[in-house]
C-alpha positions, 0 to 999 in steps of 0.5 A: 215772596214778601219780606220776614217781619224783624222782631222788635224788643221793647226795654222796660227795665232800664235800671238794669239794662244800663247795669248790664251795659256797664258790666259789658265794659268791665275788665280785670286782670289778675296777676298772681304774685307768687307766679315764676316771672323770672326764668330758671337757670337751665344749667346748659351753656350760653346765654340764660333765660330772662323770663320765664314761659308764663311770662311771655305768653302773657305778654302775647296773650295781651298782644293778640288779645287787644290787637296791639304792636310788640312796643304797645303792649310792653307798655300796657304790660308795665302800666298794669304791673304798676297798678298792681304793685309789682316790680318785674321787668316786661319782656 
């Protein structure tokens, strides 16, 4: 049996093959400003709250999204809220 011939792509648009590179690269977070960071009193007994659900899950989100440790992400977190001008404090 002989070996099945690998198909060969030949770029002859480089301009845009190297934009679409670029794009790959690209990301973008967006925070909503007028999101609950901060949690809402529960009314119960003991300890309230700090953050809210949405909070949280974003922290996490990022956490498994790019594979880092708890401590990593608290400071990818903060640096993005402070690029983004907003001072809420990082689960």
């Amino acid at each position: 049996m002989s070996k099945p011939t690998s198909l060969t792509y030949k770029t002859t648009n480089w301009a845009d093959y190297n934009a679409a590179l670029k794009r790959r690269g690209s990301l973008t977070i967006w925070f909503d400003p007028e999101m609950n960071w901060d949690a809402e009193p529960s009314g119960k007994r003991g300890r309230s709250r700090t953050f809210s659900d949405a909070a949280i899950q974003t922290c996490l989100t990022m956490k498994v999204l790019f594979g880092m440790a708890l401590r990593q992400t608290t400071g990818f977190v903060e640096s993005l809220l402070r690029l983004t001008g907003l001072d809420w404090v990082v689960p």
